[in-house]
C-alpha positions as CSV (number, residue, x, y, z in Angstrom):
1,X,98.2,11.2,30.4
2,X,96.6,14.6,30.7
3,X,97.2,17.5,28.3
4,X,98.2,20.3,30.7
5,X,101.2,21.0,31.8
6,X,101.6,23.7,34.9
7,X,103.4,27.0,34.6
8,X,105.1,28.1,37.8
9,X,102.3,31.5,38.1
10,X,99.2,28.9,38.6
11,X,98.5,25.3,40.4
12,X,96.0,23.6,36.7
13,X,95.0,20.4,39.4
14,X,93.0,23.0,41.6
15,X,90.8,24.1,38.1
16,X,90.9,20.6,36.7
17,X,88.3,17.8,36.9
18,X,88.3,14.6,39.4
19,X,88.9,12.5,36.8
20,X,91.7,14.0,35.3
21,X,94.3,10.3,34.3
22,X,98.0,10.1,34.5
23,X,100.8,13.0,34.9
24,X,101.1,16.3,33.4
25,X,103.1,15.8,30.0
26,X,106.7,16.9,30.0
27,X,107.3,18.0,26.8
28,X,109.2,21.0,25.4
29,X,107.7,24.2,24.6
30,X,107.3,24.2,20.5
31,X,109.7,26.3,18.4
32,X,108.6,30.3,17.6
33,X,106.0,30.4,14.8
34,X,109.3,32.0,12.6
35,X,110.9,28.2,12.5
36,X,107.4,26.6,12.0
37,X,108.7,25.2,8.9
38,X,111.6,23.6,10.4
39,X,109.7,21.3,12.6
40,X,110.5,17.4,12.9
41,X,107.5,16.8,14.8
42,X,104.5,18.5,16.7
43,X,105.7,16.5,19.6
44,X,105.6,19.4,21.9
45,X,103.4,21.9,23.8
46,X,101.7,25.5,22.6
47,X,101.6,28.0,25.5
48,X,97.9,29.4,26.0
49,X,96.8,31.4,28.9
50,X,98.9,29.9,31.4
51,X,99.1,26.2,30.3
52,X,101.1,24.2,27.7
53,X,98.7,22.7,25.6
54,X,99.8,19.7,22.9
55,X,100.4,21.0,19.5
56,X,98.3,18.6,17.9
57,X,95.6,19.4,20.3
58,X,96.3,23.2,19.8
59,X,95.7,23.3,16.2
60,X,92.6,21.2,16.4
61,X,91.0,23.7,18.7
62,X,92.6,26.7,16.7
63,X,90.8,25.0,13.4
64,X,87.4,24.0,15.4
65,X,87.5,28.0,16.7
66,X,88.2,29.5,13.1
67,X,85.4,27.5,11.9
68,X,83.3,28.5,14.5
69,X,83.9,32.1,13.7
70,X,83.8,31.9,10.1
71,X,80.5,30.0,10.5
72,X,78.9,32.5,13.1
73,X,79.5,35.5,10.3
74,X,77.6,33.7,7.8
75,X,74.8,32.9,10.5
76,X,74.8,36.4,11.4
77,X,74.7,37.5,7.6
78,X,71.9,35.4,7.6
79,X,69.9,36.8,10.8
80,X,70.6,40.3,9.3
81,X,68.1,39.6,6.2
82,X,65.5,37.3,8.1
83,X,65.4,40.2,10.6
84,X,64.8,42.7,7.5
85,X,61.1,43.6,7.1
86,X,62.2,43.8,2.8
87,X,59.9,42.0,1.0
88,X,61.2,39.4,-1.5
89,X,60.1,41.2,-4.5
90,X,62.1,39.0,-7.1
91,X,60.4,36.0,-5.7
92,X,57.2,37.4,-5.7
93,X,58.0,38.3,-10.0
94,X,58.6,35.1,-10.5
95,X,55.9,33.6,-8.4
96,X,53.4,35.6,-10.1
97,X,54.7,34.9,-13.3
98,X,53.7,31.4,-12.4
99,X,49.8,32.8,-11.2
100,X,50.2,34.4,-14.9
101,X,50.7,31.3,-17.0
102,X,48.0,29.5,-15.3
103,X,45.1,29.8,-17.9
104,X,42.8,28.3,-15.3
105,X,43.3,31.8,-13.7
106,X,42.7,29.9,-10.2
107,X,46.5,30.0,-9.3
108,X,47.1,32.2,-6.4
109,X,50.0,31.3,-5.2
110,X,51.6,35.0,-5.0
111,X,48.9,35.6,-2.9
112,X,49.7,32.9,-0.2
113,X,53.7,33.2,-0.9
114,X,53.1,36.9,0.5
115,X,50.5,36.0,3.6
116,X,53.2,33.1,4.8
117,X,55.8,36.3,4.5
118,X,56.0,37.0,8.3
119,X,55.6,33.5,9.4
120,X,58.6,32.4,7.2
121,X,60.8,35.2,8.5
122,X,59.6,34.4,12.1
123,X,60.1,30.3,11.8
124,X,63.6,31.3,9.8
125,X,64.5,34.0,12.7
126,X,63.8,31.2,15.3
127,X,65.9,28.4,13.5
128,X,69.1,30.7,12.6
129,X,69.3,31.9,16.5
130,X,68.8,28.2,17.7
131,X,71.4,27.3,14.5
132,X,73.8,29.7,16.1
133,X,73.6,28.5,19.7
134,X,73.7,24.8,18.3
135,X,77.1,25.1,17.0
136,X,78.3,27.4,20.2
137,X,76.6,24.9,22.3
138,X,78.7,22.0,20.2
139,X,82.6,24.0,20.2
140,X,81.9,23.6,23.7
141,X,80.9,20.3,24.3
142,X,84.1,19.6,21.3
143,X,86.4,21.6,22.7
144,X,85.4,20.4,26.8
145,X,85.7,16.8,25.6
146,X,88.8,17.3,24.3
147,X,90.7,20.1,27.4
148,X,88.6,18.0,29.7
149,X,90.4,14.5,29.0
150,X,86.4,13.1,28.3
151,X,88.2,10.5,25.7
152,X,91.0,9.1,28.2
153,X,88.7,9.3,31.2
154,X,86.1,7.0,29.4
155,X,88.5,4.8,28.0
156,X,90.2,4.2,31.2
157,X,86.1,3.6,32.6
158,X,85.7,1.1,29.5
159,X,88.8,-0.7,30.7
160,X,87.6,-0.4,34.4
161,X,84.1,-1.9,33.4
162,X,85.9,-4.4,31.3
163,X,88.0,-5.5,34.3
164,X,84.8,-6.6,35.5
165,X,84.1,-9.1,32.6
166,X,87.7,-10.4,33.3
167,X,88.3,-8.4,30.1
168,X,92.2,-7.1,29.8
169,X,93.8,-4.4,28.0
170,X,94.9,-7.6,25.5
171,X,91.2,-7.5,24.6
172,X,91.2,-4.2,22.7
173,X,88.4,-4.5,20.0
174,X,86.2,-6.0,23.2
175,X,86.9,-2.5,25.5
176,X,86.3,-0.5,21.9
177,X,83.1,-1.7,21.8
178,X,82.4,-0.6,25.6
179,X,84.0,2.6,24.4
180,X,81.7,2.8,21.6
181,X,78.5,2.2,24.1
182,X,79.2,4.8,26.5
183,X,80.7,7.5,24.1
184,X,76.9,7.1,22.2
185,X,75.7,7.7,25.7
186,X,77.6,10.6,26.5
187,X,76.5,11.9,22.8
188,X,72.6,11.5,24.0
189,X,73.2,12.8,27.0
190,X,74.6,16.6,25.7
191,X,73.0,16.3,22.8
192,X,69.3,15.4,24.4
193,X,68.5,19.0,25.8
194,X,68.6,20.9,21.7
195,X,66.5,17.8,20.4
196,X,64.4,18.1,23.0
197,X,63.9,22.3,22.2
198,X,63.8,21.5,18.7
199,X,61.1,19.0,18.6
200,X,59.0,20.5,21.7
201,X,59.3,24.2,21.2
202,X,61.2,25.3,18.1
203,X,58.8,23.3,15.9
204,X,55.8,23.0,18.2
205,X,55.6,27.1,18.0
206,X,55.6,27.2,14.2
207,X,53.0,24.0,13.9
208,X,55.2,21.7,12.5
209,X,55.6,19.0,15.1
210,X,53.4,16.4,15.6
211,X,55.8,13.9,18.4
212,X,54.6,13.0,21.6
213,X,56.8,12.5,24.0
214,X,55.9,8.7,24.4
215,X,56.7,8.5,20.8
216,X,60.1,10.4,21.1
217,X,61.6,8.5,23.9
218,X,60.5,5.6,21.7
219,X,62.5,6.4,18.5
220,X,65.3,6.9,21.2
221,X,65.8,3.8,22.8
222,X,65.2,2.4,19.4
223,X,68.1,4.6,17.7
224,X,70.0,3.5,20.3
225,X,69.9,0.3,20.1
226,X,70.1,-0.2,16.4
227,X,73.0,2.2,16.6
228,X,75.0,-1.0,19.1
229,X,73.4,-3.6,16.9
230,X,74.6,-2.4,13.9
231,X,77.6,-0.1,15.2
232,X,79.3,-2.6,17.5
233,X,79.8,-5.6,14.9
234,X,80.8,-3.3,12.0
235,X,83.5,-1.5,14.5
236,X,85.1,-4.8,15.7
237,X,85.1,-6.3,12.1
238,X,86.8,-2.8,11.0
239,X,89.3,-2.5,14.0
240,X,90.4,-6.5,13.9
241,X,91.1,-5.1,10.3
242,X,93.1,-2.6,10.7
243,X,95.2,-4.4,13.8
244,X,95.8,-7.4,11.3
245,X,96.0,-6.4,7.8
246,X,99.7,-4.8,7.3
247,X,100.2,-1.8,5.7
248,X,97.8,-2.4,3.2
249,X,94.2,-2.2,5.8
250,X,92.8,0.3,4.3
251,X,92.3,-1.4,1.1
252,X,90.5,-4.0,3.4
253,X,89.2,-1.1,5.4
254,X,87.5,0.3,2.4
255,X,86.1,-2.8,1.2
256,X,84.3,-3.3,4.2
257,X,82.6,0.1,4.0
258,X,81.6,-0.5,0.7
259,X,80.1,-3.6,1.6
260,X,78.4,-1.8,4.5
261,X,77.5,0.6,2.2
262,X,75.5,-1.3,-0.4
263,X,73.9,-3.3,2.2
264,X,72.4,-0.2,4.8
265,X,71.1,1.0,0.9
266,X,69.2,-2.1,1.0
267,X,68.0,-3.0,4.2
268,X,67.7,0.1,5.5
269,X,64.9,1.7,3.3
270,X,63.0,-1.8,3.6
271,X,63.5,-3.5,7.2
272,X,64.9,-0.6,9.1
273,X,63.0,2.6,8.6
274,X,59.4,0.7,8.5
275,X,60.4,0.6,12.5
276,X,59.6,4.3,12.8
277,X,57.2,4.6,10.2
278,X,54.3,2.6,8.9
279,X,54.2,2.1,5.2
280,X,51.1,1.2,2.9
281,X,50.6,0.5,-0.6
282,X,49.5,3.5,-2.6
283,X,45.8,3.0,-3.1
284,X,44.8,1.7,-6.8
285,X,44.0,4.7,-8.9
286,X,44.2,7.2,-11.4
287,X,48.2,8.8,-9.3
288,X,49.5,5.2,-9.1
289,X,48.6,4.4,-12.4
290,X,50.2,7.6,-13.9
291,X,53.4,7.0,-11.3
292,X,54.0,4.1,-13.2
293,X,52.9,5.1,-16.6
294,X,55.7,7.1,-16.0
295,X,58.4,5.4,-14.7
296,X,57.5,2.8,-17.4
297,X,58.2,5.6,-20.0
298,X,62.4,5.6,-18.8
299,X,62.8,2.7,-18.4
300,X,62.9,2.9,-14.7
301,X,62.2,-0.5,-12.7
302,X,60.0,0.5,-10.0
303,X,58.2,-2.2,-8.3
304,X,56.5,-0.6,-5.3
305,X,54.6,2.6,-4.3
306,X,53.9,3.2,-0.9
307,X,52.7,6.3,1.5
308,X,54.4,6.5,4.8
309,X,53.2,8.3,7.6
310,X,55.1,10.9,8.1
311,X,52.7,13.1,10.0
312,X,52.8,11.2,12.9
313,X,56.0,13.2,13.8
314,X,55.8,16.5,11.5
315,X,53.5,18.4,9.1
316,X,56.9,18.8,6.9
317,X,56.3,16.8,3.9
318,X,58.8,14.7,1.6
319,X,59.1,12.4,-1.3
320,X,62.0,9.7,-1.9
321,X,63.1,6.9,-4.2
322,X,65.5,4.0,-3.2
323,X,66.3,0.4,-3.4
324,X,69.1,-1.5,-5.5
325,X,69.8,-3.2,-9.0
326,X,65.8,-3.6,-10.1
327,X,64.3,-3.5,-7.1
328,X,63.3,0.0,-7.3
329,X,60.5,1.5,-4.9
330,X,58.7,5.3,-4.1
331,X,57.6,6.4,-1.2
332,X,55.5,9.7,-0.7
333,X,54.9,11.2,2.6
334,X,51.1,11.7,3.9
335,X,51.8,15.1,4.2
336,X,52.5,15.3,0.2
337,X,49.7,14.0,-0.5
338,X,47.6,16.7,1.1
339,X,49.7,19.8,0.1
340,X,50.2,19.1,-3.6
341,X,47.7,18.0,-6.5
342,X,48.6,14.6,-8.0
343,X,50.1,16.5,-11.3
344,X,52.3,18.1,-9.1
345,X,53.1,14.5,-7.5
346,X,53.9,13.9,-11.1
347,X,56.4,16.8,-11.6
348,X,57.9,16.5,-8.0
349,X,58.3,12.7,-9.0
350,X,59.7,13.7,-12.7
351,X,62.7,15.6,-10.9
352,X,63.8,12.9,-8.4
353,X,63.9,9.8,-11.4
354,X,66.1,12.7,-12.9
355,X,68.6,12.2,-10.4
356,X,68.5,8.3,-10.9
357,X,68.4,9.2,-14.5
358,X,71.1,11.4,-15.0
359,X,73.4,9.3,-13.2
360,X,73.4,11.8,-9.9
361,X,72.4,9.2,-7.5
362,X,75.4,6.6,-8.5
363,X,77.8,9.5,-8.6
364,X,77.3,10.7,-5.3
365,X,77.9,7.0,-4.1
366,X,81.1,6.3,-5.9
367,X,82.1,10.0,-4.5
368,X,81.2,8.7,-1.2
369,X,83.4,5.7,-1.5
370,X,86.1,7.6,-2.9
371,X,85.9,9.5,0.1
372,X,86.1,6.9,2.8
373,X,89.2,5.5,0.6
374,X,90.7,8.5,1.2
375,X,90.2,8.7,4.5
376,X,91.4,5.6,5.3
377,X,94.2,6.2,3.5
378,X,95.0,9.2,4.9
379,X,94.4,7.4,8.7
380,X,97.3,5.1,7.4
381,X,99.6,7.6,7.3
382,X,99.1,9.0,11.0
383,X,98.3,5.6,12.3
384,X,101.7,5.2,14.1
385,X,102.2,8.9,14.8
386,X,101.8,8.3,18.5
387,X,102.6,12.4,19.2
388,X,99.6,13.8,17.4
389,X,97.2,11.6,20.1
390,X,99.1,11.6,23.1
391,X,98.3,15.7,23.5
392,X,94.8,14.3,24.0
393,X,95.9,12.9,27.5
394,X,96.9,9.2,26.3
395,X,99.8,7.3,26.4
396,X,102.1,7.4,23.5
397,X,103.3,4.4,23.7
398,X,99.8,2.8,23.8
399,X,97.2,4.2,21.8
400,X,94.3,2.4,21.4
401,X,93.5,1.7,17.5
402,X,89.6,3.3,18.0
403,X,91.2,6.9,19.5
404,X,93.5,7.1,17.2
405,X,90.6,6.4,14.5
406,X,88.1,8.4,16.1
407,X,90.8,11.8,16.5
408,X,91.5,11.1,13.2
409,X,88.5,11.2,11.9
410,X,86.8,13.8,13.4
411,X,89.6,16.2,14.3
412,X,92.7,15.7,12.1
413,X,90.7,15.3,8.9
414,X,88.0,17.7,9.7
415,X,90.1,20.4,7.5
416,X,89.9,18.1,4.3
417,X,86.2,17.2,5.0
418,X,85.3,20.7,5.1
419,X,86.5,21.5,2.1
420,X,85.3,18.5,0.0
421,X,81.7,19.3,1.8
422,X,81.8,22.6,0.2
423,X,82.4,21.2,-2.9
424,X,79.8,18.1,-2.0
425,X,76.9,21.3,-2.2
426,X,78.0,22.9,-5.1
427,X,77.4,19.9,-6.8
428,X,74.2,18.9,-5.3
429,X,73.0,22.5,-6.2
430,X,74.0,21.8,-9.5
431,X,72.7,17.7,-9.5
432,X,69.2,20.3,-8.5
433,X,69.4,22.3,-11.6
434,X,69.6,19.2,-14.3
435,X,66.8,17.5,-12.5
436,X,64.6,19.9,-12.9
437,X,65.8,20.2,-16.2
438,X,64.8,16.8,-16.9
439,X,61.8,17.2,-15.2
440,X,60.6,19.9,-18.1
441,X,61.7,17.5,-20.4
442,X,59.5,15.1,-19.6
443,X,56.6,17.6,-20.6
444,X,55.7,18.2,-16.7
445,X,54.1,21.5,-16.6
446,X,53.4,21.7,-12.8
447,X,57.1,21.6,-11.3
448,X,57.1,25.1,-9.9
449,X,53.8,25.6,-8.7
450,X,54.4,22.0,-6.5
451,X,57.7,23.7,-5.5
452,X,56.2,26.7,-4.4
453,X,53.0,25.3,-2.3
454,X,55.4,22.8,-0.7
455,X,57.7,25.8,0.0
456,X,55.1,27.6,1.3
457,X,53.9,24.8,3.6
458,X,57.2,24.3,5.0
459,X,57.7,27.8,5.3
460,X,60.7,27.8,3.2
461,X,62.9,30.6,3.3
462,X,62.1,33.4,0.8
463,X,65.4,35.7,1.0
464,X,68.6,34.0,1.7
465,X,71.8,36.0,2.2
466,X,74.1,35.2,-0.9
467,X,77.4,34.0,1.0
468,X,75.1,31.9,3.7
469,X,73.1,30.1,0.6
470,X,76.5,29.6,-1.3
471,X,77.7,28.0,1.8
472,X,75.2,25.8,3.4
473,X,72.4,25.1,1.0
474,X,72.4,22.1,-0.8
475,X,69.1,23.1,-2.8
476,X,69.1,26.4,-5.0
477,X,66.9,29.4,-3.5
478,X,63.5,29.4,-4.5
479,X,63.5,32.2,-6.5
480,X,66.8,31.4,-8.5
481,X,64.8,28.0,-9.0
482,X,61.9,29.0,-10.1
483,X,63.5,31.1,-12.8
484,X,65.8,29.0,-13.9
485,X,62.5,26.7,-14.7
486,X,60.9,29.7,-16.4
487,X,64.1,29.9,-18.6
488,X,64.0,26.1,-19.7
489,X,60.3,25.4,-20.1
490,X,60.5,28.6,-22.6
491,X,63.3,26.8,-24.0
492,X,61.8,23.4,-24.5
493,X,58.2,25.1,-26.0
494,X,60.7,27.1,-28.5
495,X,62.1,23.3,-29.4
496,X,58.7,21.7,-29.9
497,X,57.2,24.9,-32.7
């Protein structure tokens, strides 16, 4: 069914695709905005430039647009002080605060903050216009998809390709997981010319990226076909769940993403990413030794250190923990190693076993469960609300359980999501804050000159607009950082006199 229904001023078939599926929908035009709240249903159609477009479809495009817009300010807030030539004075203060305190009077790090300046604003400049022509590039593609009839089309192709296999439309969870394989496609496809510009040019120009292409069209096909080995059993077992388990699936539903959950946590780290990535045991020696000197002194059960080699596709440089129960494991990037002393190692180290210590890592996965409960909860209520999918061009009477899922999912909740991501980064930024805390706490001295050289390195951004950073940033500014570390190492050498 397509989503367009013609207006006696224009002939819609002569502007619409080849592939467009079914009739027009005859539905009646919705009730004025001044009985909104007198509305049975959305089951009818929103006049816009000529064509009635489904209600449900309407407001998902109005919401995606608003987003867009609101979005677009704070990027443009954004581009307004990367494009300034005002220097960052309060992160300079506090950076040479740091240069102050050193008493081997060899830190220079205000020095090197101020001669990366005009590289930061320049890499920053480049990734907030690509930023901004991302997400126009993406409420196209979204909004295309969706006016196109992109979802019906390749559903109807699933079922035509299925036909093939002597598949029938009885076979549903079979055609979802052809649907599954060529919507992945289709996401590739658009989405293959901005990875390409941001791997080959965006960070090629600022030194960052070290992929060839052989090795990029590698970790493609790879992604890919982990993605259908992985993706493709977990979506039938969660659709044959939802067709079969009453009322009550999304308990069922939830289960099995908690499952899946705990076991990506644990196979993931240890069989999935050494696929991309090669990694070795941390060489015998005076950093592994004090690595688990101190992760002896909390109690925390680590059991391997390796080094992965992360510069083999970047010069960015990283540092993560993971692994379940007591099976605990480190892993520091190359490109750490080389950018950082081993103290610093130490003190970068001290704030990520804060996280695990402080409980932030098991909160942010019962959050996470909490949230797919809730979305499948909240699927159950619009699971047999046939009206809010057929505006998307299919038949009410005949949904299919993986459109309905997938609209839900990524249209219908996307208001929700957006909030409770909000409030997902205020609490990371927070979750930030007490691990550096602990860090201190543990008597590491070295936190915020390791902050500030791998800032530097990564050429960080040094002035942040404040609504953008309150938005999108999940870590604190630098500067706000740095000080708040001033404030609690002050506070802790006041404790110990």
């Amino acid at each position: 069914m397509w989503p367009f229904e013609p207006v006696p001023v224009m002939d819609p078939t002569s502007l619409l695709p080849t592939f467009m599926l079914g009739q027009l929908p005859d539905l009646p035009a919705c009730p004025s905005f001044s009985t909104i709240l007198e509305w049975s249903n959305y089951d009818c159609n929103v006049k816009v430039a000529g064509f009635s477009v489904g209600f449900s479809m309407f407001a998902v495009i109005a919401f995606t647009c608003s987003v867009f817009a609101f979005e677009l300010m704070l990027d443009l807030r954004q581009r307004a002080v990367i494009s300034s030539d005002e220097q960052p004075t309060k992160l300079y203060s506090v950076v040479g605060a740091i240069d102050a305190a050193d008493k081997t009077k060899k830190s220079n790090l205000k020095k090197q903050i101020m001669e990366k300046f005009v590289s930061s604003q320049a890499y920053g400049l480049d990734k907030i216009n690509f930023s901004i022509f991302s997400q126009f590039y993406g409420l196209i593609e979204g909004c295309g998809f969706m006016l196109l009839g992109a979802y019906p089309y390749l559903w109807k192709l699933s079922i035509d390709l299925g036909a093939k296999l002597s598949w029938t439309e009885a076979d549903e969870i079979k055609l979802s997981c052809l649907f599954f394989v060529l919507m992945t496609f289709a996401g590739e496809a658009t989405g293959l010319p901005l990875s390409i510009y941001s791997t080959f040019f965006l960070e090629k120009k600022h030194g960052f990226n070290k992929t060839t292409p052989q090795l990029f069209v590698k970790d493609k096909i790879q992604s890919i076909i982990l993605t259908f080995a992985i993706g493709s059993p977990v979506l039938a077992l969660l659709l044959y769940i939802v067709k079969s388990t009453g009322e009550l699936f999304y308990l069922y539903a939830w289960a099995l993403m908690f499952v899946f959950s705990v076991t990506m946590m644990t196979i993931y780290p240890a069989f999935i990413m050494p696929i991309f990535n090669k990694f070795d045991p941390l060489p015998e020696g005076d950093l592994k030794t004090s690595i688990e000197a101190l992760a002896s002194s909390i109690n925390y059960p680590l059991t391997k250190l390796f080094i992965i080699d992360g510069s083999k596709r970047s010069s960015h440089s990283n540092a993560f923990m993971f692994g379940f129960g007591k099976n605990k494991r480190i892993v520091l990037f190359d490109t750490l190693m080389k950018q950082v002393t081993n103290d610093e190692i130490l003190s970068i180290l001290g704030h990520e076993l804060g996280h695990w210590a402080l409980s932030h890592t098991l909160v942010n996965f019962v959050v996470t469960q909490l949230y797919f409960g809730a979305a499948f909860f909240g699927y159950g209520l619009c699971l047999n609300t046939n009206y809010l999918y057929s505006a998307f061009g299919f038949d009410r009477d005949s949904v299919p359980t993986l459109i309905s899922l997938i609209l839900f999912m990524f249209y219908f909740w996307a208001p929700l999501d957006k909030v409770i991501s909000f409030l997902l980064t205020i609490n990371t930024r927070m979750a930030e804050f007490a691990a550096d805390r602990y860090s201190i706490g543990l008597g590491m001295k070295t936190l915020q000159s390791g902050l500030t050289k791998i800032h530097i390195e990564n050429l960080g951004s040094m002035k942040s607009d404040k609504w953008y950073s309150t938005y999108h940033y999940s870590h604190p500014p630098l500067a706000e950082r740095l000080e708040a570390m001033a404030v609690e190492e002050k506070r802790v050498a006041g404790k110990s006199k």
